[in-house]
C-alpha positions as CSV (number, residue, x, y, z in Angstrom):
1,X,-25.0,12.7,9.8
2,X,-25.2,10.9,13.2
3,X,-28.9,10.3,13.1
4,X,-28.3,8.8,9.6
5,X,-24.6,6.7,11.5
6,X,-26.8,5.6,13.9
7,X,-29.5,4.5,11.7
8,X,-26.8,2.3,9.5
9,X,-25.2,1.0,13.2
10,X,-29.0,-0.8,14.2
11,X,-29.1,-2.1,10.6
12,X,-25.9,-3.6,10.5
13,X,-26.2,-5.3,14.2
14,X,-29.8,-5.6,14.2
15,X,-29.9,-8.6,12.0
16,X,-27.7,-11.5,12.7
17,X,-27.3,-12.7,9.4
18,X,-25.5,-9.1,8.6
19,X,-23.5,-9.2,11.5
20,X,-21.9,-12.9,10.7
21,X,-21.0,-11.2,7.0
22,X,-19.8,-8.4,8.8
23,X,-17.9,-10.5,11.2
24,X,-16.7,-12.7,8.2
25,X,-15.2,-9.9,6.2
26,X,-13.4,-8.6,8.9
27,X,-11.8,-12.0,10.2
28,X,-11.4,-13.1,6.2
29,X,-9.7,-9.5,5.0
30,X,-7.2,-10.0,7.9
31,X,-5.7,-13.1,7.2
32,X,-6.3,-12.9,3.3
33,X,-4.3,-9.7,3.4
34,X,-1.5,-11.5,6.0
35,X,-0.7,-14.0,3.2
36,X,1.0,-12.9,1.0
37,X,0.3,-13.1,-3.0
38,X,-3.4,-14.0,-1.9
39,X,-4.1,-10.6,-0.9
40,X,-8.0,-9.1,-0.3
41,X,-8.7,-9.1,-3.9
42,X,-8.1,-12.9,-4.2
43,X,-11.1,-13.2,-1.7
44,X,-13.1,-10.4,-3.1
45,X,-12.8,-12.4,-6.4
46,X,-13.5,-15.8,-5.1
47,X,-16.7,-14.1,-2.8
48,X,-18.0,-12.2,-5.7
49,X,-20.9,-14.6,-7.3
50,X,-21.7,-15.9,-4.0
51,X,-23.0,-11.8,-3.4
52,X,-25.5,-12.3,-5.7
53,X,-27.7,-13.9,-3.0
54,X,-27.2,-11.5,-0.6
55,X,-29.2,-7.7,-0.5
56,X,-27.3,-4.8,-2.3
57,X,-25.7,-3.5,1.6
58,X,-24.7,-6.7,2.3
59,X,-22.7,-7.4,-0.6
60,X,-21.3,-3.7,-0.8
61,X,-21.0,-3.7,3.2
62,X,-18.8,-6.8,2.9
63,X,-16.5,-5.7,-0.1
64,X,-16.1,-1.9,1.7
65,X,-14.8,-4.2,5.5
66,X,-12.2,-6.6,3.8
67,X,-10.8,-3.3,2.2
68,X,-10.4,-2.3,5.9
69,X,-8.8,-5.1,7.2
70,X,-7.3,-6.4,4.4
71,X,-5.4,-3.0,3.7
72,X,-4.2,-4.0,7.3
73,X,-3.4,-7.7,7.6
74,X,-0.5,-7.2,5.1
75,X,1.7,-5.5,7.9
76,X,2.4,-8.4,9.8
77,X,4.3,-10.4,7.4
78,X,5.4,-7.2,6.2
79,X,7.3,-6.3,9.9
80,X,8.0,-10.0,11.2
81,X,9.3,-11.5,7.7
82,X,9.8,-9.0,5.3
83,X,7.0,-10.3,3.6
84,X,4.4,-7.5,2.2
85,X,1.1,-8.8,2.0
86,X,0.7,-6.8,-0.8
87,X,2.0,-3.5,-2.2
88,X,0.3,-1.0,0.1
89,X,2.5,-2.7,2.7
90,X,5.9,-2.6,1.2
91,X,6.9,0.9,2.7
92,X,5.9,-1.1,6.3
93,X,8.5,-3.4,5.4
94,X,11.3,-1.0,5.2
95,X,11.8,0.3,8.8
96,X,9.4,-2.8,10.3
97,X,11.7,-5.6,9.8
98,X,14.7,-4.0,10.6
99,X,12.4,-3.2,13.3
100,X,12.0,-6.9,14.0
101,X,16.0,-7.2,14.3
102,X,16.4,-5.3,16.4
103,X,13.7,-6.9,19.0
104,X,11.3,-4.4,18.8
105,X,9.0,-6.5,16.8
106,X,5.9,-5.8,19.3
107,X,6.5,-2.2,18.9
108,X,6.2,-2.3,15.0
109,X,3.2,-4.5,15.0
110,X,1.4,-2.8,17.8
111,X,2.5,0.4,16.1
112,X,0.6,-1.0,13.0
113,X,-2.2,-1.5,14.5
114,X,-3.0,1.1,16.6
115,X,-2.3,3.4,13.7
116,X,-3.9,1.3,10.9
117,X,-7.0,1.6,13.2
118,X,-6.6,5.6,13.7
119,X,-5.9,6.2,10.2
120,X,-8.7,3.8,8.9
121,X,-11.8,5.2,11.6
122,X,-10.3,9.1,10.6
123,X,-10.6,8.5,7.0
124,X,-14.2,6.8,7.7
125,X,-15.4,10.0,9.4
126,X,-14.0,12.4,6.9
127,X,-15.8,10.0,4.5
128,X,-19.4,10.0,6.0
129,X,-19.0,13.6,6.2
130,X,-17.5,15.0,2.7
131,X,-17.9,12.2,-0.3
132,X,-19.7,14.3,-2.4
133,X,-18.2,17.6,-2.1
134,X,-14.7,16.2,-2.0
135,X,-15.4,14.1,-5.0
136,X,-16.5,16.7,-7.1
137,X,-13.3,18.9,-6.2
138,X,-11.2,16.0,-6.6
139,X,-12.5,15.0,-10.4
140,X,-12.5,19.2,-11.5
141,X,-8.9,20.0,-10.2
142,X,-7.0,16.4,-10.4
143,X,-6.3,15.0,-13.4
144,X,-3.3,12.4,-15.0
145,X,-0.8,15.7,-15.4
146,X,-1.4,15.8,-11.3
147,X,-1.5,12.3,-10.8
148,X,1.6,12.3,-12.8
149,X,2.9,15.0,-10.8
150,X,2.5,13.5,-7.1
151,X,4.5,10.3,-8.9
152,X,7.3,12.6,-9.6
153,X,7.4,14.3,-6.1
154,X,7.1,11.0,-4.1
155,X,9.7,9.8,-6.3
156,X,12.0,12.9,-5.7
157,X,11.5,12.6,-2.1
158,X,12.0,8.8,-1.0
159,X,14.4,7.8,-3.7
160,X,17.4,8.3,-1.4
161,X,15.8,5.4,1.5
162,X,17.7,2.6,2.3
163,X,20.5,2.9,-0.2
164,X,24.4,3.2,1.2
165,X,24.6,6.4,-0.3
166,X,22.5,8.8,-2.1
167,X,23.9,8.0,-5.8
168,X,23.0,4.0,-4.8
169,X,19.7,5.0,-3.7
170,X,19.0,7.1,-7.2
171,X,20.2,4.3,-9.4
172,X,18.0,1.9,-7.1
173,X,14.8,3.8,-8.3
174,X,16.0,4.2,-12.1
175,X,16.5,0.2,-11.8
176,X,12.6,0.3,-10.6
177,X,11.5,2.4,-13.4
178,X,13.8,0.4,-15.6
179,X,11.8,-2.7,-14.8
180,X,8.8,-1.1,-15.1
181,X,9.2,-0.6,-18.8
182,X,8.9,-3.9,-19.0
183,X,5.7,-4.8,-20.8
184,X,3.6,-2.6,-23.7
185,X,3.5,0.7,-24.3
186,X,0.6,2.3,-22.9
187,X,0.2,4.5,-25.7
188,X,0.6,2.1,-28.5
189,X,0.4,-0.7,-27.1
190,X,3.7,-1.6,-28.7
191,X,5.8,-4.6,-26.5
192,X,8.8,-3.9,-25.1
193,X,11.8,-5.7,-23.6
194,X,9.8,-8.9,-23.3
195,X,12.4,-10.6,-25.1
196,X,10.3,-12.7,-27.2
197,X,8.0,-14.0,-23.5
198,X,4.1,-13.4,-24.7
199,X,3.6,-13.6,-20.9
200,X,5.5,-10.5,-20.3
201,X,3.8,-8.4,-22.5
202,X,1.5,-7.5,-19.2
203,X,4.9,-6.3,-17.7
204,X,6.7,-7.8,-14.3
205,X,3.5,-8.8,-11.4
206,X,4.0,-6.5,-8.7
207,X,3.5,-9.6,-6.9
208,X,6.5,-11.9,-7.3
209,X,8.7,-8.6,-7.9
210,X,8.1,-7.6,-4.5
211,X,8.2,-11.1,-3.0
212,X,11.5,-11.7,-4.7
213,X,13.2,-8.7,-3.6
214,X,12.1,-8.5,0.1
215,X,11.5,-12.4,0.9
216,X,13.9,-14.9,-0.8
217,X,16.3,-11.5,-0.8
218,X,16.5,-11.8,3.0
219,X,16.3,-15.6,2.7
220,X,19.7,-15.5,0.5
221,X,20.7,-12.9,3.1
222,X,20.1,-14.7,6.3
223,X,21.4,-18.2,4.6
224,X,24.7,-16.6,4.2
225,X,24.9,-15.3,7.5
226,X,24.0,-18.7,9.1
227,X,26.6,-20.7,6.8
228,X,29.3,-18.0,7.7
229,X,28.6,-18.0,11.6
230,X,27.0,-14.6,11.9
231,X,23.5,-15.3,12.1
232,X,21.3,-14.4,14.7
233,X,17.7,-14.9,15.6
234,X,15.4,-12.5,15.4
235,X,14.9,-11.5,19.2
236,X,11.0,-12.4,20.1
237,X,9.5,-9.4,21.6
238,X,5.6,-8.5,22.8
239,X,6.4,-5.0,24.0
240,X,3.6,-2.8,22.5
241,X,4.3,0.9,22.0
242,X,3.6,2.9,24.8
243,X,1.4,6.3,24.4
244,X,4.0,8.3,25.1
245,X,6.2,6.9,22.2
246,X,2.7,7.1,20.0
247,X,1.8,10.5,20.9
248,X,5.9,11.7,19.9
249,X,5.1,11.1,16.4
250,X,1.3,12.8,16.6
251,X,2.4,15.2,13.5
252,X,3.4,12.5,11.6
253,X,-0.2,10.6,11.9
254,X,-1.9,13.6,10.9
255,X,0.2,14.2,7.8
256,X,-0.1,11.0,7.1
257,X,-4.2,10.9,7.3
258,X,-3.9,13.8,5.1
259,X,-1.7,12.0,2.3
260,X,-3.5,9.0,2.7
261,X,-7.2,10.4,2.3
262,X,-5.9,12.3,-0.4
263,X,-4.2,9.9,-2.6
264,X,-7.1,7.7,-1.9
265,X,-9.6,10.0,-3.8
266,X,-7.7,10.2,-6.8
267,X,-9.7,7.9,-8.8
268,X,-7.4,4.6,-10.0
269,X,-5.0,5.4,-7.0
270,X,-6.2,3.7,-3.8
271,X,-3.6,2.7,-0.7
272,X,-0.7,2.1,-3.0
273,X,0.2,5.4,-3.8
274,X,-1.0,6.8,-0.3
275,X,1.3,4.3,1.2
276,X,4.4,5.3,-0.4
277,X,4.0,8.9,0.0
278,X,2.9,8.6,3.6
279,X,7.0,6.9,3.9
280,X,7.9,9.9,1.4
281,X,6.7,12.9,3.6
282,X,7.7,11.3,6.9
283,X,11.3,11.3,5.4
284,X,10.9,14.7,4.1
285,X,9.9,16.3,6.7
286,X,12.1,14.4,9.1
287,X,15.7,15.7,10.2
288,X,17.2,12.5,10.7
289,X,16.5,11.4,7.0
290,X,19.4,8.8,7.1
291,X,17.5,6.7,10.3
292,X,14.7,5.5,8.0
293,X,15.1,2.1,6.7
294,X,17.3,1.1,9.4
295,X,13.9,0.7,12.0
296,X,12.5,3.8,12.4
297,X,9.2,3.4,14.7
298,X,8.1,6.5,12.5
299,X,8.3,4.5,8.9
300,X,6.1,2.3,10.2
301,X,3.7,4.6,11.5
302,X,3.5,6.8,8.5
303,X,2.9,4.0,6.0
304,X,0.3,2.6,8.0
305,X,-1.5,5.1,9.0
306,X,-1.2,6.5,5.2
307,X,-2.6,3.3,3.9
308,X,-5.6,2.6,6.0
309,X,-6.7,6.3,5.5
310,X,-7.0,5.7,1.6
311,X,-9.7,3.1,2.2
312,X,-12.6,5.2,3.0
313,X,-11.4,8.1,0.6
314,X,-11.3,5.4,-2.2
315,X,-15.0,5.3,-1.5
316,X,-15.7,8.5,-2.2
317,X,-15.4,8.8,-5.8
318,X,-17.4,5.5,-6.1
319,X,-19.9,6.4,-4.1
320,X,-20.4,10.1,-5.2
321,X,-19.4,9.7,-9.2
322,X,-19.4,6.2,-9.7
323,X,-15.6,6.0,-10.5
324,X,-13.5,2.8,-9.0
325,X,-10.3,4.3,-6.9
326,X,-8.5,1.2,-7.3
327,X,-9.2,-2.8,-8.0
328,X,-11.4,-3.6,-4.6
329,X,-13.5,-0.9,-5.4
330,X,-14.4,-1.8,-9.0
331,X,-15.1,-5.1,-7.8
332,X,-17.9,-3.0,-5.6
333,X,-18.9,-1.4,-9.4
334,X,-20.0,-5.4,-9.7
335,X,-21.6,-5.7,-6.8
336,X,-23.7,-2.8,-7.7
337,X,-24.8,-3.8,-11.0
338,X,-25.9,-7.8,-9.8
339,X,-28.1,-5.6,-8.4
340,X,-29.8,-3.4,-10.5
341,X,-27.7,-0.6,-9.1
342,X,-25.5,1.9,-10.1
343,X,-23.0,3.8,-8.0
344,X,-22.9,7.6,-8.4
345,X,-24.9,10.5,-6.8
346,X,-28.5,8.9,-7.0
347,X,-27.7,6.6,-5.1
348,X,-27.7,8.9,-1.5
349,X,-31.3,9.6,-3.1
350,X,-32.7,6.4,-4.0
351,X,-30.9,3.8,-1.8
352,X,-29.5,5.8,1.5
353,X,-30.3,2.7,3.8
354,X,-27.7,0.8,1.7
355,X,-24.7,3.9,2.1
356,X,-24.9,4.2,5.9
357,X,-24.5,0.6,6.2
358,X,-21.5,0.7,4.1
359,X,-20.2,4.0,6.4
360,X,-20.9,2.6,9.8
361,X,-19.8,-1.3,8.3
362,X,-15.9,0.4,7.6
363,X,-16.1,2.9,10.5
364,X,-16.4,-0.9,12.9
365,X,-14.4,-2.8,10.8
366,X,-11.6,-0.2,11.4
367,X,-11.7,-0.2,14.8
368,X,-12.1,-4.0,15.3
369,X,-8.7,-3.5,13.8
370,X,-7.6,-2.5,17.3
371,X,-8.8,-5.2,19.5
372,X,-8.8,-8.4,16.8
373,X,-5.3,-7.3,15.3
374,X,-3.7,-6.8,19.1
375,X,-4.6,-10.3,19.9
376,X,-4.1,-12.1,16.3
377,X,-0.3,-10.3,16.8
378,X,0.3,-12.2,20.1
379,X,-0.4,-15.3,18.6
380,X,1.7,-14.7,15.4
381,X,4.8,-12.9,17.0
382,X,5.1,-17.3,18.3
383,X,6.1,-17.6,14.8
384,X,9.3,-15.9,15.1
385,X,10.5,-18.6,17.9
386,X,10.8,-20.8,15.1
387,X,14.0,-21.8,13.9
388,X,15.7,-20.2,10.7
389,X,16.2,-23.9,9.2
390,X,12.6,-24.7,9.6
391,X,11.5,-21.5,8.6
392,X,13.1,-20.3,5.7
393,X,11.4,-23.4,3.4
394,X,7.8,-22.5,4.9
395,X,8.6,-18.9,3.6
396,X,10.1,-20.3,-0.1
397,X,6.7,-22.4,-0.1
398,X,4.4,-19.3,0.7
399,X,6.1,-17.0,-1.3
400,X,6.4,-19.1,-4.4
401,X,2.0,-20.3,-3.9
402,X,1.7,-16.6,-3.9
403,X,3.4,-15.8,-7.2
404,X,2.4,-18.6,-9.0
405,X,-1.5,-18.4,-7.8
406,X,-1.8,-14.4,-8.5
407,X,-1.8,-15.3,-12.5
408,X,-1.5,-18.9,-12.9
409,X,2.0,-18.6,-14.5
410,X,5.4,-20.3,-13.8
411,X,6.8,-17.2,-15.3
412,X,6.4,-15.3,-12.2
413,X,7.4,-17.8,-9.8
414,X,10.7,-17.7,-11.7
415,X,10.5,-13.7,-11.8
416,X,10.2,-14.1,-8.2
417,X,13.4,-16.1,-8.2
418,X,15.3,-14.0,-10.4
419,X,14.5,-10.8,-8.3
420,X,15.6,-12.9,-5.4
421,X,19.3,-13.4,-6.8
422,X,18.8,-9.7,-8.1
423,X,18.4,-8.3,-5.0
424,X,20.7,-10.6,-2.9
425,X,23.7,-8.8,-4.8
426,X,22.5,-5.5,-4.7
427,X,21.8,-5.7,-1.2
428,X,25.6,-6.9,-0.6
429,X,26.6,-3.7,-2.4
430,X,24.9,-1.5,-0.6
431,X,21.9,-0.8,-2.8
432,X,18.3,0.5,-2.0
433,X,15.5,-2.5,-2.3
434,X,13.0,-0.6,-1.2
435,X,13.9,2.3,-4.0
436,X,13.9,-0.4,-6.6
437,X,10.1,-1.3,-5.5
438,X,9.4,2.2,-5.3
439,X,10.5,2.9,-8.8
440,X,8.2,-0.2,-9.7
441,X,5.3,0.3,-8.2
442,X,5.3,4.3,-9.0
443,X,7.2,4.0,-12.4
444,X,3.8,2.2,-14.0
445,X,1.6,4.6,-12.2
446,X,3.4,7.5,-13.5
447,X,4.1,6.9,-17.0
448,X,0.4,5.7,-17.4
449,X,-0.8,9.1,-16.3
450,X,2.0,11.3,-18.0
451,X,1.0,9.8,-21.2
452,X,-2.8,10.3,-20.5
453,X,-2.4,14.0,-19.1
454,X,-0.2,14.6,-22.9
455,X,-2.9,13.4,-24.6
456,X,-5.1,15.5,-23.1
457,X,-3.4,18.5,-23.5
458,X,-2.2,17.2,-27.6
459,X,1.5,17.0,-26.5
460,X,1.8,20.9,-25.4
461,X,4.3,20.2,-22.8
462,X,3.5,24.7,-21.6
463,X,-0.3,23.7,-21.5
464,X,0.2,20.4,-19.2
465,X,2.8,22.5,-16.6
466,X,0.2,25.6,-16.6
467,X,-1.8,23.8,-14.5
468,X,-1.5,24.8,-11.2
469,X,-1.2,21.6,-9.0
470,X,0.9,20.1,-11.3
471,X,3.5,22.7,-11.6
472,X,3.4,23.4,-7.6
473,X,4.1,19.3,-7.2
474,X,6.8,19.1,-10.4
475,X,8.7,22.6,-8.6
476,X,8.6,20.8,-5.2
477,X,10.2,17.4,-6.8
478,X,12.8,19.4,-8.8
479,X,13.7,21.2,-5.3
480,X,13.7,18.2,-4.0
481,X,16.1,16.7,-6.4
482,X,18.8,20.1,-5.9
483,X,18.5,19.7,-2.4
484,X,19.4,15.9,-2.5
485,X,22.6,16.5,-5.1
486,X,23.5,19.5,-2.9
487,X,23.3,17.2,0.2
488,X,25.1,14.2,-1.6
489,X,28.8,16.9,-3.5
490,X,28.2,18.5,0.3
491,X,29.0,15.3,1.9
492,X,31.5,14.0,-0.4
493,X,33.4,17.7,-0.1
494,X,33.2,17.6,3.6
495,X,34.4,13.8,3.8
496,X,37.6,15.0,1.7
């Protein structure tokens, strides 16, 4: 493996052609990924003919280091604005701002990238190391009933973040998985609760949901504040995270590269999923669950870390078996075929030049990470010197370009909107946004698989939980539940 690392590193800098793509990809998945409703796969899509002129490693070298950085950039605006770049950064959002108001905005953002980078270069490793094997396992023992499974469990497990109590943050999540029904059934493909809109038979964009409820949410939130007297700048802060405060939380990036590689091998998956379960298990396992959401240096950590550790697992199945992990990576299937190729295992046989490139292109790209993120942060955290008057319109603007340019439709510019007002009032009354996203984000995921997985097994509910992940991850959600309704009558009793 290191003669064959080594062999892709002198390819990829040898020729300085490559390097300026690789350089490109880096620099363009950073600040792609930073704005938000553009996102990576905006400039994957727009880059995606121009590939055709380049040689097969070039073009897949360049798709596999804007998933690095890309998966990344979306922190940023995620801590300093409540702004995800996209929705592998939304669980960053829900300790990082907070974060942010409390002046410890360096400490999020360095937090992010130090750990983005760790979780990104450990995932790369694991990647060059075990794609086949681990692709093969992964395709034999996980299928939609487990997919649908680790839904249930992260559901079970971070429903209760950021709500005022534990009923408010349950009924935060069914909201989610309300909204999420939104659009056709994905058995019949029968519409539902589109109310008569053809655009909504697609369902709500994750997009302008998420921008709705975390950025014109906080706008509405902050605009109150300032007409009431009570508002307050967010305190501008470059104090990086010092290794002692990183190595406190060491267990939590390890579980975290765990979740993330595994969630990102799970064909159709990718950093979404890892993301959100990363934020799950740190609460989980955490025994001051009632400090995350408030600015919790460990959220932050765990969704990063989680995140950037799907991208090279995502790669796996693609590489070994020829199956996408999420929508990057099937834009990579195109790559492939411009070029008379096609992913799977003969390609480590017939084209092994053009996979080291790929490894050693996202093992660098991961760790430029580190140095180009720590000095694009102390240029951006400037940004929060500006006042709220100034600011709040620039944020409207980007957020509602982002929406609208995602699909082309005013629809979900006035979705966006909508879920603004929406989340303005539940916020006032003590409700969960983030378990509303979660609820949206995982609701589509796991009702997609739980109809797949019944298929499969011709609607014998005791043949889909004999499986033994499955029932393992659907026992540990169930406990999960008890142990949150025990927690929640516990409480109430004790505050009688």
């Amino acid at each position: 493996m290191l003669d064959n690392f080594l062999t892709g590193t002198a390819t990829l800098f040898g020729d300085p052609f490559t390097v300026g793509i690789f350089i490109f990809g880096v620099i363009g998945g950073m600040l792609f990924g930073a704005i938000p409703g553009v996102s990576m796969l905006t400039l994957a899509a727009i880059l995606l003919p121009f590939t055709a002129d380049l040689s097969p490693s070039q073009g897949v070298m360049l798709f596999a280091v804007i998933y690095c950085t890309g998966t990344y950039g979306g922190a940023i605006t995620a801590i300093l604005f409540n702004i995800p770049g996209a929705p592998e950064n939304a669980p960053t959002a829900f300790d990082g701002y907070p974060m942010t108001q409390k002046g410890m905005a360096g400490k999020a953002v360095g937090a992010a990238v130090l750990c983005s980078a760790v979780g990104g270069v450990a995932s790369a490793i694991v990647m060059m190391s075990a794609t086949e094997p681990l692709a093969q396992w992964a395709i034999m023992n996980i299928g939609p009933p487990e997919i649908f499974a680790l839904v249930f469990f992260g559901l079970a497990v971070a429903s209760s973040v950021g709500g005022r109590t534990i009923w408010k943050g349950w009924l935060s999540v069914l909201l989610g998985l309300l909204i999420a029904t939104i659009g056709q059934d994905p058995v019949g493909g029968i519409n539902r609760f589109n109310f008569g809109f053809s655009d909504l038979a697609a369902g709500i964009a994750f997009v302008p949901a998420i921008l709705g409820f975390f950025a014109v949410s906080e706008i509405f939130v902050q605009a109150e504040k300032k007409v009431s007297g009570n508002y307050s700048a967010p305190k501008f802060s470059v104090d990086f995270p010092t290794f002692f405060e990183l190595w406190a939380h060491k267990i939590a990036v390890i579980r975290s590269i765990l979740v993330g590689f595994f969630c990102g091998i799970l064909p159709g998956i990718g950093a979404t999923l890892a993301a959100f379960m990363g934020y799950g298990e740190a609460v989980r396992w955490s025994k001051n669950k009632s400090d995350f959401g408030k600015g919790k240096l460990e959220g932050v950590i765990s969704s990063e870390t989680a995140n950037n550790a799907a991208t090279g697992a995502a790669m796996i199945p693609l590489l070994a078996l020829g199956l996408p992990g999420g929508a990057l990576t099937a834009m990579m299937v195109a790559v492939f075929q411009m070029h008379d190729l096609e992913p799977g295992p003969l390609v480590f046989y017939n084209s092994p030049d053009l996979i080291w490139i790929v490894f050693a292109g996202m093992f660098y790209a991961n760790l430029s990470i580190l140095f180009i993120g720590l000095l694009e942060t102390k240029t951006i955290l400037y940004l929060l010197k500006i006042p709220f008057q100034f600011l709040a319109p620039m944020i409207l603007m980007l957020a509602s370009i982002g929406a609208y340019i995602s699909r082309g439709l005013v629809l979900d510019v006035i979705v966006m909107f909508a879920a603004g007002v929406i989340g303005f009032l539940l916020r006032r009354s003590g409700y969960s946004i983030p378990g509303i996203v979660l609820g949206l984000i995982l609701g589509k995921i796991g009702e997609q698989n739980f109809a797949q997985g019944m298929q499969m097994v011709h609607y014998d509910l005791g043949t889909y939980f004999s499986r033994p992940i499955c029932t393992i991850l659907i026992i540990a959600g169930v406990l999960t539940l008890v142990k949150s309704l025990h927690s929640a009558f516990f409480a109430k009793h004790v505050e009688s």
